[in-house]
C-alpha positions in Angstrom: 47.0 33.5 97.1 46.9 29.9 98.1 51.1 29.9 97.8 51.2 32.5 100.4 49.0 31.5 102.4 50.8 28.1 102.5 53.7 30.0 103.1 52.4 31.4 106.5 51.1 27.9 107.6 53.9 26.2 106.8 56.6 28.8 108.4 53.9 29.0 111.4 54.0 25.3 111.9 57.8 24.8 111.4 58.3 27.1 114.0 56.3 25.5 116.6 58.7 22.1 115.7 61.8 24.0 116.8 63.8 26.3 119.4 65.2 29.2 118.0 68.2 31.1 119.8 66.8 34.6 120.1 68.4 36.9 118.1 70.4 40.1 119.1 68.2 43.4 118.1 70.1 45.9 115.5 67.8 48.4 116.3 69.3 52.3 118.0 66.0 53.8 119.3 67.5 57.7 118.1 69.3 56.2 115.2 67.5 57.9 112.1 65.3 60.7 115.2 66.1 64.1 116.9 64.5 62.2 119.8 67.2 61.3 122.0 67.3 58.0 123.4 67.4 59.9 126.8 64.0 61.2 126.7 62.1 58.2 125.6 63.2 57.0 128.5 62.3 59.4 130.6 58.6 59.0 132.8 56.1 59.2 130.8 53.2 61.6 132.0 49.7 59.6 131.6 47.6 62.0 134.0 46.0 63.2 130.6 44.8 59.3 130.3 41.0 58.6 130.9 39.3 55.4 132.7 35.8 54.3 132.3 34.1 50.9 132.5 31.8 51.9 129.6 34.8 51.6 127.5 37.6 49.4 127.1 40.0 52.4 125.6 43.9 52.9 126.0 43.9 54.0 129.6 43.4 51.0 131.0 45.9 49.2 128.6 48.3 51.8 129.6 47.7 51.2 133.3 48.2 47.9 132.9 51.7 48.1 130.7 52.7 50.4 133.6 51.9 47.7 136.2 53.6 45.1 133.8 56.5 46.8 133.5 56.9 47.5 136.9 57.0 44.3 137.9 59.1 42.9 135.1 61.9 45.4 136.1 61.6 44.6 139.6 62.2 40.7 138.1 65.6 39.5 138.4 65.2 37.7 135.7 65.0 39.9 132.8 64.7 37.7 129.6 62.1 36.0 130.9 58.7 38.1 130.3 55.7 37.0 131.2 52.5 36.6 128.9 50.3 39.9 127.5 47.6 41.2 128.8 44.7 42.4 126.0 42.1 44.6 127.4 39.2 41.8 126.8 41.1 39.4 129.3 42.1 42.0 131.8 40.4 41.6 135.7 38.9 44.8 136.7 39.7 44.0 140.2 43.1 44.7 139.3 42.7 47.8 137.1 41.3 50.9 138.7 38.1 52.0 137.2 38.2 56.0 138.7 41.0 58.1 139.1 41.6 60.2 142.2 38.3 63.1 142.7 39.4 65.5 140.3 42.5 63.6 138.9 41.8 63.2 135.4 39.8 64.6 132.6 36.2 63.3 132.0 36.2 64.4 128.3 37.8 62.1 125.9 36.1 59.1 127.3 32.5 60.8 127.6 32.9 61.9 123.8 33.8 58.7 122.6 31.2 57.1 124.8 28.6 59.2 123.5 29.4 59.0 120.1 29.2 55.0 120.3 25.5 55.7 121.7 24.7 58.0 118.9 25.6 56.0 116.0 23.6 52.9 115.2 26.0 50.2 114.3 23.9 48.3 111.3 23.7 51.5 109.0 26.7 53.3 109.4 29.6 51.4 111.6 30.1 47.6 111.4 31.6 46.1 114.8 35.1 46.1 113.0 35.3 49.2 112.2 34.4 50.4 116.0 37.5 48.2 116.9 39.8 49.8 114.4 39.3 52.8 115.4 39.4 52.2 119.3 42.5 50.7 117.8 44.1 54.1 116.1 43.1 55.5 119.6 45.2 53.5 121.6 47.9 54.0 118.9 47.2 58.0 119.4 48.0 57.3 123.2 51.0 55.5 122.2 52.3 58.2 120.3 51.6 61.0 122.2 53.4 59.3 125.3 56.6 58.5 123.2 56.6 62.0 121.2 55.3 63.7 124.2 53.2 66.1 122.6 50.6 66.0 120.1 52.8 68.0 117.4 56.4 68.8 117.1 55.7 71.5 114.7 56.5 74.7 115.9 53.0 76.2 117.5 52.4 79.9 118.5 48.8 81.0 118.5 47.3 79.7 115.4 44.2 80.8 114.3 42.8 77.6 112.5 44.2 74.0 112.8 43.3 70.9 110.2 43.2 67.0 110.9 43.1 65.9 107.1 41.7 62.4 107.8 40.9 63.1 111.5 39.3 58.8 111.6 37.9 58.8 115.0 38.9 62.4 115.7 41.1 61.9 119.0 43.7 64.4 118.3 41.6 67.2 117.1 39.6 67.0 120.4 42.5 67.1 122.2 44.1 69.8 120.0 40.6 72.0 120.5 41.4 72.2 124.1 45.0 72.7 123.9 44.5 75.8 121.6 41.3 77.3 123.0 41.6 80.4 120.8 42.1 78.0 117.6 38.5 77.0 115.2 40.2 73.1 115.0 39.0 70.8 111.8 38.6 67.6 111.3 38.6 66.5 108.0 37.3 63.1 106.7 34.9 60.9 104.2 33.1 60.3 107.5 34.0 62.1 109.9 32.9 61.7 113.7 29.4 63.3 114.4 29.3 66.4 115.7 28.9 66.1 120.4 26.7 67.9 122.8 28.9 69.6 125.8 32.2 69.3 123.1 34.6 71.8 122.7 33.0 74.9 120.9 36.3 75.2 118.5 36.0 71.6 117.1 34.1 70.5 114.3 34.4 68.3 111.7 34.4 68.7 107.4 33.2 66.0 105.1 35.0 66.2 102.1 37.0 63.8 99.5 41.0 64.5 99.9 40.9 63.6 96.0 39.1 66.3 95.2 39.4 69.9 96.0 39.2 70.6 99.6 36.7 73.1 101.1 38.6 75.7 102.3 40.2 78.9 100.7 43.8 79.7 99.7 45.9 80.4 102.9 43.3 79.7 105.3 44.9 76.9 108.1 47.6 77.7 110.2 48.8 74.3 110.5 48.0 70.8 108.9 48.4 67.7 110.7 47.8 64.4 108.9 48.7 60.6 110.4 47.7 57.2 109.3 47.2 58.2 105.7 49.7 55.7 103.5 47.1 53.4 103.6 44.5 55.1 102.2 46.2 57.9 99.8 46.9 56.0 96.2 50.1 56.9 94.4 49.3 58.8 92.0 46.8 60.8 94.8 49.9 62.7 97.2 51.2 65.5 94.5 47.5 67.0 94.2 46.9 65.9 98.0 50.7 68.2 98.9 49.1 70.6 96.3 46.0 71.3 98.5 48.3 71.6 101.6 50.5 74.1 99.9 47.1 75.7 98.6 45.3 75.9 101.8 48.2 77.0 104.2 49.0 80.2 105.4 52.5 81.4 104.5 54.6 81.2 107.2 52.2 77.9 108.4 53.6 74.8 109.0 52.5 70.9 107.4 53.7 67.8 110.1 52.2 64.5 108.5 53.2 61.1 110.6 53.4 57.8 109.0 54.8 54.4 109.6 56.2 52.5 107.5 54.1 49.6 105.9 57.1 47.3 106.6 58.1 45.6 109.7 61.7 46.0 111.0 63.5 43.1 112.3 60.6 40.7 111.1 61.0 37.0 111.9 59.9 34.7 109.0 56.0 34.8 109.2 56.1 38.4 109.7 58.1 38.1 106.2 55.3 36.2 104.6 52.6 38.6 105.9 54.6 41.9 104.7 55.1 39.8 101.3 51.4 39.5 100.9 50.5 42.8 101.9 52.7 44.3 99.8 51.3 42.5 96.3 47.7 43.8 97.8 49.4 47.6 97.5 50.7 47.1 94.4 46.8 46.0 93.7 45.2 48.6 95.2 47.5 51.3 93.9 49.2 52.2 96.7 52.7 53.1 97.0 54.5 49.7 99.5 57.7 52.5 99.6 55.8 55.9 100.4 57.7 56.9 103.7 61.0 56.6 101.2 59.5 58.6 98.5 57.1 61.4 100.6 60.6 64.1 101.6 61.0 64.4 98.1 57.2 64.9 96.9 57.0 67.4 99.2 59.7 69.0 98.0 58.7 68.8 94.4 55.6 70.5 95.2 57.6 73.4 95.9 56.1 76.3 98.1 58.0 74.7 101.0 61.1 75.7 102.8 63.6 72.7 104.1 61.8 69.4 105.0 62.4 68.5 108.5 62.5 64.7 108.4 62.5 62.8 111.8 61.6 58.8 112.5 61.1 57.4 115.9 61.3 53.8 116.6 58.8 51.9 118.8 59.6 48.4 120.2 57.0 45.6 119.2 57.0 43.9 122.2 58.5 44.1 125.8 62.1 42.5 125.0 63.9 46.6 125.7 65.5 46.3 129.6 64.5 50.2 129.8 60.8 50.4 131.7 59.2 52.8 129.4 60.2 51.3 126.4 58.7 48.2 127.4 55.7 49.9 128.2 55.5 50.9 124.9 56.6 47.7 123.5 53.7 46.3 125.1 50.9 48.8 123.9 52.7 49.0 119.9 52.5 44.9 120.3 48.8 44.9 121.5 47.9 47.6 118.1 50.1 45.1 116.2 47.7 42.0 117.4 44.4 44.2 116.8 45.3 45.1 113.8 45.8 41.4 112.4 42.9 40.6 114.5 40.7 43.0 112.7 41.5 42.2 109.2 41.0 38.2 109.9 38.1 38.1 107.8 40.0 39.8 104.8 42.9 37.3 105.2 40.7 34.3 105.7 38.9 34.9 102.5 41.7 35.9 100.5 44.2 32.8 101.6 41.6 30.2 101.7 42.5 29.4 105.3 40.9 28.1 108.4 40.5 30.3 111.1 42.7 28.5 113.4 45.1 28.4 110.7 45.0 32.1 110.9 45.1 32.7 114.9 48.4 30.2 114.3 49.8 33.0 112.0 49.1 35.8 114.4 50.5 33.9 117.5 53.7 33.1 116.1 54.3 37.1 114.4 53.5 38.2 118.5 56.4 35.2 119.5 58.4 36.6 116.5 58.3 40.2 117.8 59.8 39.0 121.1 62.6 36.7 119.5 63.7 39.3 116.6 63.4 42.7 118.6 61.0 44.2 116.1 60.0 47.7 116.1 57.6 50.1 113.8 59.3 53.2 112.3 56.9 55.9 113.0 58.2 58.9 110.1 57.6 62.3 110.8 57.9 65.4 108.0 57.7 69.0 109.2 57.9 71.6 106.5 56.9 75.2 106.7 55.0 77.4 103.6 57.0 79.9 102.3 
């Protein structure tokens, strides 16, 4: 550990001595996607966004990448961006609080708010865990805007929808009031409790993925799983696909969404940091190369027609000229920083580092988003029971 971590320190440090000619990005936003770079930059529709001062949640982090952005394109100077605004530094003079009468939903931030109040900390949640997943909600947001839609599987009138590892359980509430008619589940180890005044389709389904899942043969009409890789071991996804293909309805359709676990167009302390985490997969028995592997696991399953595989790629950062990639840029680079921020302790501890050392590390892997065009490759598989 301590050769790594010397590794990070020492790259982070050298770095600082120097001025590095910012490198051209490689990166074609629709290369590997059937999202065309035409509609992801297209305006984004963020009515569905919620505001609150009892939480600091995505909407105001969007609002302010909006108001970022705006300004930055109004710039003539282009190259030159200015710093990034976290949502724990952000004036509230300059972020509005309340939405037009009537403008905007009152739902998603009430439930999460409530749920906060309900839960007491010391026994169940520890403070980092609360910021992880206000985390995966602003990443939700970000991926909603950019796929705009909650699902690209095809959606008619299903009966019953599953979230297998619903974490904070953002997209089953929102899917419970898209689909009205559908009974939606959220499945987790712990899932979120269950909300006064919530949507009377949603609830949620302790249960182990290992182990058999509580439901009966052809039962859902549609799965939905995101944000797994990191928690599914490698010899755990055939009998997790199993339980899909076990569960689903013919005719119903799977859509699981992963990134990879890799950075794209990493600078050199980015290298360092994928290096390490990488050697902790290997340790924890999780598969470093999943998104390369998961089209054909699926297929080897079998009960599966043709695998619809899709990747969309989201700047780290705010270096794209195009206003709405930018904004997402922004918000991808702010999940990137919470992230790092949140595992600190894990890092610390396992390098033998100070904690200055550390916030070194994590500054320089924001500059080196900036300077090497990075970008996450969000994966998307679509694949329909026969």
């Amino acid at each position: 550990m301590g050769n790594q971590a010397s590794k990070v320190i020492d790259k982070s440090k050298e770095k600082r001595k120097r001025t590095t000619k910012r490198r051209q990005s490689t990166i074609t936003l629709s290369a590997r996607s059937t999202v065309s770079h035409h509609s992801l930059q297209s305006h984004g529709n963020y009515d569905w966004l919620e505001e609150s001062q009892e939480t600091a949640l995505s909407a105001r982090v969007i609002h302010v990448a909006m108001a970022k952005a705006s300004a930055v394109s109004q710039s003539s100077s282009i190259s030159s961006h200015p710093s990034h605004i976290s949502t724990s530094s952000s004036s509230s003079s300059h972020i509005p609080t309340h939405g037009p009468p009537g403008a905007r939903r009152k739902s998603i931030t009430e439930f999460f708010t409530r749920r906060k109040q309900s839960i007491s900390r010391p026994t169940i949640f520890s403070e980092n865990e609360f910021r992880e997943h206000d985390r995966l909600q602003r990443q939700h947001y970000l991926l909603k805007s950019a796929r705009k839609s909650n699902h690209w599987a095809t959606l008619d009138t299903p009966a019953v929808i599953l979230d297998m590892g619903t974490g904070n359980g953002i997209w089953a509430l929102e899917m419970a009031s898209q689909f009205p008619q559908a009974q939606v589940l959220g499945m987790d180890l712990r899932p979120p409790h269950e909300q006064q005044g919530g949507p009377k389709n949603l609830r949620y389904v302790e249960a182990d993925i290992r182990q058999s899942w509580p439901m009966g043969d052809n039962s859902i009409d549609f799965i939905f799983q995101r944000n797994m890789g990191q928690v599914i071991q490698k010899d755990q996804w055939s009998h997790v696909l199993s339980e899909m293909r076990r569960v689903l309805k013919p005719g119903g359709y799977i859509e699981l969404v992963e990134s990879d676990l890799w950075h794209h167009n990493p600078g050199p302390v980015q290298q360092a940091f994928d290096e390490f985490f990488e050697g902790q997969c290997a340790d924890l028995g999780l598969d470093f190369m999943f998104t390369d592997r998961l089209k054909d696991q699926i297929e080897q399953v079998g009960g599966f027609g043709s695998v619809d595989m899709r990747a969309l790629d989201i700047p780290a950062g705010e270096w794209p000229a195009e206003a709405e990639l930018k904004q997402f840029g922004f918000i991808n680079k702010e999940t990137q920083k919470a992230f790092l921020r949140n595992c600190k302790t894990f890092y610390v501890s396992k390098w033998g580092i100070t904690s200055d050392d550390y916030d070194l590390a994590v500054g320089e892997v924001m500059e080196e988003f900036e300077e090497y065009h990075g970008f996450t490759r969000f994966n998307c598989w679509i694949a329909q029971k026969s």
